[in-house]
C-alpha positions as CSV (number, residue, x, y, z in Angstrom):
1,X,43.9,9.1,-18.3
2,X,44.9,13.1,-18.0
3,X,47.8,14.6,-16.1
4,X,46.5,15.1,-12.9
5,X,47.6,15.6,-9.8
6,X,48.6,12.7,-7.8
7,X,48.2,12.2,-4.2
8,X,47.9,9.6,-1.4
9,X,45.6,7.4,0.2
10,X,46.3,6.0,3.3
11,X,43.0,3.8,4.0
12,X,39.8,2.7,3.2
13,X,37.8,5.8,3.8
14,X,40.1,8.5,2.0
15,X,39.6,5.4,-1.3
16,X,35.5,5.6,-1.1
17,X,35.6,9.8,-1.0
18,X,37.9,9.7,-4.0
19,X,36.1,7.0,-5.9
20,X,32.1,8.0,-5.0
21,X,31.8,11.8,-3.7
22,X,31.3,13.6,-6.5
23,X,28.4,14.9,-8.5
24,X,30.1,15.0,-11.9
25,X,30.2,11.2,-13.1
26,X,33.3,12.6,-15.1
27,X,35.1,14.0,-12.5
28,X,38.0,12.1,-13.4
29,X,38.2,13.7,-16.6
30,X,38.9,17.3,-15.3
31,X,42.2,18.5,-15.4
32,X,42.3,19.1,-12.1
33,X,41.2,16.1,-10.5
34,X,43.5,14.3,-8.1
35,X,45.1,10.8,-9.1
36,X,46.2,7.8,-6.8
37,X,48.5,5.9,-8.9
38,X,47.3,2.1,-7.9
39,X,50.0,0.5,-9.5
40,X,52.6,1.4,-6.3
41,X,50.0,0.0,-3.9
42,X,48.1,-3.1,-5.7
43,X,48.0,-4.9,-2.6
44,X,46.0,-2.1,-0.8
45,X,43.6,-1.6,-3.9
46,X,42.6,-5.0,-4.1
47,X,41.8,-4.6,-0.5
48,X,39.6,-1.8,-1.0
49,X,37.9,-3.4,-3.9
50,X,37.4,-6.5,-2.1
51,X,35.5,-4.4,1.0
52,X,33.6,-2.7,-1.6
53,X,32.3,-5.8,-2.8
54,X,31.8,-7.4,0.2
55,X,30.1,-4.2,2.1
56,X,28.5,-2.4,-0.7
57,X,25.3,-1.1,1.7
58,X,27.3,1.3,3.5
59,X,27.6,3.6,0.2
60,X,23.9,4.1,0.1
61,X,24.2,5.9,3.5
62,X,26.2,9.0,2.0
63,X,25.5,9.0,-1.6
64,X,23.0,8.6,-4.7
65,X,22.8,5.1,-6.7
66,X,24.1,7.6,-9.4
67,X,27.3,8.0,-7.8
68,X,27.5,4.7,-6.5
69,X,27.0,3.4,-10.1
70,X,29.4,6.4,-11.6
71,X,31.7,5.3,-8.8
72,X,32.1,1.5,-9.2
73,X,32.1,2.0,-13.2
74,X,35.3,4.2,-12.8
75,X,36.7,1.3,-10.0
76,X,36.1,-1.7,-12.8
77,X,36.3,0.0,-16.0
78,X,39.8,-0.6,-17.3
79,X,39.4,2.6,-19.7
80,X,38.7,4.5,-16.8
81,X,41.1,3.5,-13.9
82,X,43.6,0.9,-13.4
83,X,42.5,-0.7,-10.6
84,X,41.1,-3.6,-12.2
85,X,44.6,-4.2,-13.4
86,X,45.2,-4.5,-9.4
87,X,43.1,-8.0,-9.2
88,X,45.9,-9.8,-11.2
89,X,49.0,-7.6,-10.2
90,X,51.8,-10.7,-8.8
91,X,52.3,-8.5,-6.3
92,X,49.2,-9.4,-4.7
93,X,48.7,-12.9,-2.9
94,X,46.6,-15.3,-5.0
95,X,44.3,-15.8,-1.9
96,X,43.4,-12.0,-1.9
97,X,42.7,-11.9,-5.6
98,X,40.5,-14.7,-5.8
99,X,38.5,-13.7,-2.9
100,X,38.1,-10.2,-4.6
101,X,36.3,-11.9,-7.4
102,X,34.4,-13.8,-5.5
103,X,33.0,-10.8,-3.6
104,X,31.4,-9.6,-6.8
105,X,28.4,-11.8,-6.8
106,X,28.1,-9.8,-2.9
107,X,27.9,-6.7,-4.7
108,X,25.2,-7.7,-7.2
109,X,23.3,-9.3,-4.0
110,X,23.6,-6.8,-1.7
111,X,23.7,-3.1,-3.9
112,X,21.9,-4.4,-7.5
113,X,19.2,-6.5,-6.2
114,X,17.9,-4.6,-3.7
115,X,18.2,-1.5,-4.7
116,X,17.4,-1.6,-8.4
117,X,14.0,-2.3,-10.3
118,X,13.7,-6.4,-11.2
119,X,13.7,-5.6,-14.6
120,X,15.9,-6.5,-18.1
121,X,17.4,-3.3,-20.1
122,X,18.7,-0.9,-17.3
123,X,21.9,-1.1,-19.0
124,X,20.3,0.9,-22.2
125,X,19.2,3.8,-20.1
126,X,21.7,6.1,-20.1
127,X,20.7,8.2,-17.0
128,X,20.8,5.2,-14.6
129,X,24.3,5.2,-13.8
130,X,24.1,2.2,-11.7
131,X,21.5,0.3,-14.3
132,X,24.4,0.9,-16.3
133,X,27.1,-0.7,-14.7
134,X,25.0,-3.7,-13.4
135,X,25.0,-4.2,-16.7
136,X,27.9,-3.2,-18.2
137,X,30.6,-4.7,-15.3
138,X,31.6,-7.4,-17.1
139,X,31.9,-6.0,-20.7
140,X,34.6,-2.6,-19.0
141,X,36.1,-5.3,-16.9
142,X,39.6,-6.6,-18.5
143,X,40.5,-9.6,-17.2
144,X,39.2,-11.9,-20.0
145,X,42.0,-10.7,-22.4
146,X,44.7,-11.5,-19.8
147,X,44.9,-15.1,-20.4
148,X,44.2,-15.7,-24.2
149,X,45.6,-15.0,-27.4
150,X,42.5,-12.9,-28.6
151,X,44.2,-13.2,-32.0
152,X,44.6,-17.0,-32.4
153,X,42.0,-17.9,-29.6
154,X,44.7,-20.4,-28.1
155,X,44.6,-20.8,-23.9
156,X,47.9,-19.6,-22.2
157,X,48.9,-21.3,-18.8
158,X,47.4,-23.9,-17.1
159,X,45.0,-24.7,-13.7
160,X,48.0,-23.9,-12.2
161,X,48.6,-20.5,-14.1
162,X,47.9,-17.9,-11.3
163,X,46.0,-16.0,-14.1
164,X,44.0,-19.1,-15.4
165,X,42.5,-19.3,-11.7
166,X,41.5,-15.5,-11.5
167,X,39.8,-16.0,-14.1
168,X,38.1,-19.4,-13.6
169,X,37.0,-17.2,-10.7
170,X,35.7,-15.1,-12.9
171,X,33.3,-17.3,-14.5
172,X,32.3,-18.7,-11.0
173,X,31.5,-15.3,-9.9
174,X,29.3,-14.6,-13.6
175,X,27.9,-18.4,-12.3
176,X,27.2,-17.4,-9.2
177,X,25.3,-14.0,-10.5
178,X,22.9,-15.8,-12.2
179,X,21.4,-17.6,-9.2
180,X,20.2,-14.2,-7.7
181,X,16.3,-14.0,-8.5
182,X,16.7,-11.0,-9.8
183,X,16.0,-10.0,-13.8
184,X,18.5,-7.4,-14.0
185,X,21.6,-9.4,-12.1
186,X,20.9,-12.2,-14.3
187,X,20.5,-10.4,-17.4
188,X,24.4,-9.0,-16.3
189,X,25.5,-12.4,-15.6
190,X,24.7,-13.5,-19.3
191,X,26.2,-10.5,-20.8
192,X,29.0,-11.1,-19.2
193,X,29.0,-15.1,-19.7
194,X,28.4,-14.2,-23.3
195,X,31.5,-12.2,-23.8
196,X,33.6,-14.9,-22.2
197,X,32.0,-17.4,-24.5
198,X,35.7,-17.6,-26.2
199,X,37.6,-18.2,-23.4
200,X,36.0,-21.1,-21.6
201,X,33.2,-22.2,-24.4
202,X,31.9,-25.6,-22.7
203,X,31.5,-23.6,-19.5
204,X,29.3,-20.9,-20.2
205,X,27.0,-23.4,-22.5
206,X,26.6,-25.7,-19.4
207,X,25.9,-22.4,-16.8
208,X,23.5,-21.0,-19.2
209,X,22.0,-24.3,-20.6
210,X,20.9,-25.2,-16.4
211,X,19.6,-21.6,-16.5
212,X,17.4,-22.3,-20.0
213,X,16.1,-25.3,-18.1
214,X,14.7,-23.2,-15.4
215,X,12.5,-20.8,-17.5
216,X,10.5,-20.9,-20.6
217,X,10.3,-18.9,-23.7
218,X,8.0,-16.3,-22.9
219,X,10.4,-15.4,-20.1
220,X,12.5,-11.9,-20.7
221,X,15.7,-13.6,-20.7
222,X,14.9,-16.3,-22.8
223,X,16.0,-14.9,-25.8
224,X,19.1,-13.2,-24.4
225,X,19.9,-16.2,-22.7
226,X,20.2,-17.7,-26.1
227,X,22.7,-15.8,-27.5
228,X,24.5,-15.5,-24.5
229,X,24.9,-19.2,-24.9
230,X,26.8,-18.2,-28.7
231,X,29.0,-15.3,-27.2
232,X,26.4,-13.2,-29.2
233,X,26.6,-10.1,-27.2
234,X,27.8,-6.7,-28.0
């Protein structure tokens, strides 16, 4: 991230004109854009996430799915901002992070299925900013390199690992995704189950092998469901 100016934000609202009003989806990028540095105030970043999440519809009021999608992918994107990094800062109570992940199947409910076509690929068009990060969320999102070594592929922690529960919450949430009736949310939920195929393996083959039971091969996910079901994803 630049040099840029930093400044404060004192509540939800000033957070949702500094993430979403813009028209350049690389505002952040300019030299001159202002910078909230999240890392003093974890605690109130979760928060916002988590109200995000959990009251997405409210956007669609004020701005275009474009920002909206340009807007969320800069929130979760951990090469973009650092407020992912927020969900699993100690300094927030457990209880707040965990209910932050689990507002993200609220967000695929509420924004992505309603408001996006019920169709597989929207991640590959490059126009549709929020195609894109329906797609993408899980792939930008860091927490799945928190609590392994991606080098030797051994588990650190415990079920009692603050860390190892955000991100069993994390799969629950990917879970959760994939009940919405909805092509592109599920096609996001197995890209994302895919690329956490490492870090809980018997999981995601038991999420996505009682999705496999529900459709047939001629259905678009079929085939993406498979490989999903390998951690073959990209």
């Amino acid at each position: 991230m630049p040099n840029i100016e930093e400044f404060q934000i004192n509540s939800f609202e000033e957070w949702v004109v500094h993430v979403f009003d813009h028209d350049d989806p690389d505002w952040h990028w300019e030299t001159d854009a202002k910078w909230w540095d999240s890392d003093k105030h974890p605690e109130a970043s979760v928060a916002y996430m988590t109200q995000l999440f959990e009251e997405p519809e409210a956007l669609l009021e004020r701005f275009t799915l474009d920002q909206i999608g340009a807007g969320i992918n800069f929130v979760v994107s951990s090469g973009l901002s650092e407020f992912a990094f927020d969900i699993c800062d100690q300094r927030v109570p457990q209880e707040d992070t965990i209910r932050c992940i689990h507002a993200m199947p609220t967000l695929y409910r509420k924004l992505f299925a309603r408001h996006l076509p019920n169709e597989a690929g929207l991640g590959a068009r490059g126009d549709d900013k929020c195609g894109y990060i329906c797609f993408m969320f899980w792939d930008v999102f860091p927490m799945s390199w928190r609590t392994t070594n991606w080098l030797s592929r051994n588990p650190v922690g415990d079920s009692r690992d603050p860390q190892v529960q955000a991100e069993n919450a994390c799969v629950d949430a990917m879970i959760d995704t994939l009940q919405i009736d909805h092509l592109a949310c599920q096609e996001a939920a197995l890209h994302g189950l895919g690329h956490w195929h490492n870090h809980d393996p018997q999981r995601v083959k038991r999420a996505i092998d009682a999705y496999l039971r529900t459709i047939d091969r001629k259905h678009p996910l079929y085939d993406c469901a498979k490989r999903a079901r390998r951690g073959s994803v990209q």
